[in-house]
Short mmCIF file of the C-alpha atoms (twelve columns), coordinates in Angstrom:
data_MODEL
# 
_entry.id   MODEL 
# 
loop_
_atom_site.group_PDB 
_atom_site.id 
_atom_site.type_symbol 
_atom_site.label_atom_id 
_atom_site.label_alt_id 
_atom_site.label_comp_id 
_atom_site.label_asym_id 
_atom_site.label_seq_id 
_atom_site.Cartn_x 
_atom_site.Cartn_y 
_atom_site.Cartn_z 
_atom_site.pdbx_PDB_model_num 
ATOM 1  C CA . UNK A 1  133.703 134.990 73.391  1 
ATOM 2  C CA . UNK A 2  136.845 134.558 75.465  1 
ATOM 3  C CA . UNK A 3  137.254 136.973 78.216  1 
ATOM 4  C CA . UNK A 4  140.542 138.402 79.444  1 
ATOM 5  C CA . UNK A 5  142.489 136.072 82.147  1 
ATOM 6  C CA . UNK A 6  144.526 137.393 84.478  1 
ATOM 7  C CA . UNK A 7  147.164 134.732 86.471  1 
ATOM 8  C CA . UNK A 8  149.400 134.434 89.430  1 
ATOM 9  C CA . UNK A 9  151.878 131.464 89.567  1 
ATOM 10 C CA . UNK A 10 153.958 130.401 92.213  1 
ATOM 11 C CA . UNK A 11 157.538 128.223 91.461  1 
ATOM 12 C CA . UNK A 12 157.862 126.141 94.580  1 
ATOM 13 C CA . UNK A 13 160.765 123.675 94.270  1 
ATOM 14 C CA . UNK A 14 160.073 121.997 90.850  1 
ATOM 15 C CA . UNK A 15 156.551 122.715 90.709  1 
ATOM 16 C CA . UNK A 16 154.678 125.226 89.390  1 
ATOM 17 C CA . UNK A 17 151.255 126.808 90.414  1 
ATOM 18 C CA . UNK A 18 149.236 128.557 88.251  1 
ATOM 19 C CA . UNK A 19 145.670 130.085 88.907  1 
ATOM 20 C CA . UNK A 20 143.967 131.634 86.512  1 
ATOM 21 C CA . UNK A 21 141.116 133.665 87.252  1 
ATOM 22 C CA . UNK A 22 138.470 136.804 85.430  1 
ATOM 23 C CA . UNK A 23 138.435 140.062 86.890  1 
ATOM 24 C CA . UNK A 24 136.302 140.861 89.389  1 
ATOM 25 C CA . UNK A 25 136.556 137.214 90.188  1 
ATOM 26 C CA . UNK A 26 139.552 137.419 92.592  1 
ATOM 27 C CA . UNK A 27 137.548 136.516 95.743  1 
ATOM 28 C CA . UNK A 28 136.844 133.261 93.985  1 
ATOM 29 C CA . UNK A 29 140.700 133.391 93.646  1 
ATOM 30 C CA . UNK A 30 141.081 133.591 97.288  1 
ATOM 31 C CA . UNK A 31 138.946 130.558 97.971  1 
ATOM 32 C CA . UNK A 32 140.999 128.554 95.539  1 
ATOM 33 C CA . UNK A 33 143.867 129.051 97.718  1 
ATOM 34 C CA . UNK A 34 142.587 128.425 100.656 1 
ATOM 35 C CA . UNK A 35 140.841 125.045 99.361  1 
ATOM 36 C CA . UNK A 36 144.500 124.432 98.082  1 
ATOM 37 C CA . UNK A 37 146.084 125.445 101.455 1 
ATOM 38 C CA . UNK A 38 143.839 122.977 103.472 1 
ATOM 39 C CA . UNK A 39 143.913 120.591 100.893 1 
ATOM 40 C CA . UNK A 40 146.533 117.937 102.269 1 
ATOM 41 C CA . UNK A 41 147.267 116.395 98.663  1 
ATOM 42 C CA . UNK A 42 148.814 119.129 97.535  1 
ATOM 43 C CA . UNK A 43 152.045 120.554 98.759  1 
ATOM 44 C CA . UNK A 44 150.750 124.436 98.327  1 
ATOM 45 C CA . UNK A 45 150.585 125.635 102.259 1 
ATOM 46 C CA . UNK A 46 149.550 128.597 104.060 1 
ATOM 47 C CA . UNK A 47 152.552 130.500 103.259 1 
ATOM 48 C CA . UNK A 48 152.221 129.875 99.496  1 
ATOM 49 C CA . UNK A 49 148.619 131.118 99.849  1 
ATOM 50 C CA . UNK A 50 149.676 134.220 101.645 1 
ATOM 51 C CA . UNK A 51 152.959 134.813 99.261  1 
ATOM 52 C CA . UNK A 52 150.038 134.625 96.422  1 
ATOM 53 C CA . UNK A 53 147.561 137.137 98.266  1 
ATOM 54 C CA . UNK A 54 150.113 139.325 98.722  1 
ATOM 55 C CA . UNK A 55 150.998 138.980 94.773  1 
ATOM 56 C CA . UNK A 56 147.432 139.916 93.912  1 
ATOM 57 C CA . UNK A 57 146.780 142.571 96.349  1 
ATOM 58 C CA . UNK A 58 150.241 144.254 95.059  1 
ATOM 59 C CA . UNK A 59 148.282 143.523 91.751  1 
ATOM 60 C CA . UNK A 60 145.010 145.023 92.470  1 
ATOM 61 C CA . UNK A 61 146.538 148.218 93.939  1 
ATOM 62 C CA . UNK A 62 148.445 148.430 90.362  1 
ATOM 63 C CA . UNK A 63 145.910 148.579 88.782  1 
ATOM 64 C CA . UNK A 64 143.691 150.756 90.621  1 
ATOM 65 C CA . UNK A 65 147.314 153.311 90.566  1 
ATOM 66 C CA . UNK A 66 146.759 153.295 87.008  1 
ATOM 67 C CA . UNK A 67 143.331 153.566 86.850  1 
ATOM 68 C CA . UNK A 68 143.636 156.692 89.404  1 
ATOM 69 C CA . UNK A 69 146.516 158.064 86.949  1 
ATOM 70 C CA . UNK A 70 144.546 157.551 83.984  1 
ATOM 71 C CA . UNK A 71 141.480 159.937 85.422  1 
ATOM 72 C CA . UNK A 72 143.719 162.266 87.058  1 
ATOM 73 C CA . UNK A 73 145.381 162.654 82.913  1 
ATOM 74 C CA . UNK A 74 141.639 162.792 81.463  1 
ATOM 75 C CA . UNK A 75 140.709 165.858 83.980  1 
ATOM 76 C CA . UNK A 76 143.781 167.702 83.397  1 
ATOM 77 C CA . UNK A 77 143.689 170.920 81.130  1 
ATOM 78 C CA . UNK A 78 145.185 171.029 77.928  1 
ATOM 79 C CA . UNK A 79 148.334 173.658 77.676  1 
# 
């Protein structure tokens, strides 16, 4: 069964990151970048990895708005 993938990419120049990762797995996320970041073979750096945490913070606080709007709809009376 194939579960739902979220992604953040990042256009840097003419390259292209993309990291894919479950939910609930975005601390695993956050390791990736920083095991990109220190990684000297690849030109991703510690701003890219903080441009990205930013992206999925902004993400994750989405999602939870939604969520939050979604209850707030269920527990409202009907007219």
């Amino acid at each position: 069964m194939n579960s739902i993938k979220r992604q953040l990419v990042l256009n840097k120049g003419a390259e292209k990151f993309i990291f894919r990762y479950e939910p609930g797995h975005e601390d695993d996320l956050l390791d990736a970048l920083i095991a990109n970041a220190k990684d000297s073979r690849t030109t991703l750096d510690w701003f890219d990895a903080a441009v990205l945490s930013f992206k999925l913070t902004q993400s994750l606080i989405g999602q939870a708005d939604q969520l939050l709007g979604e209850n707030y709809d269920a527990q409202m009376p009907a007219n």
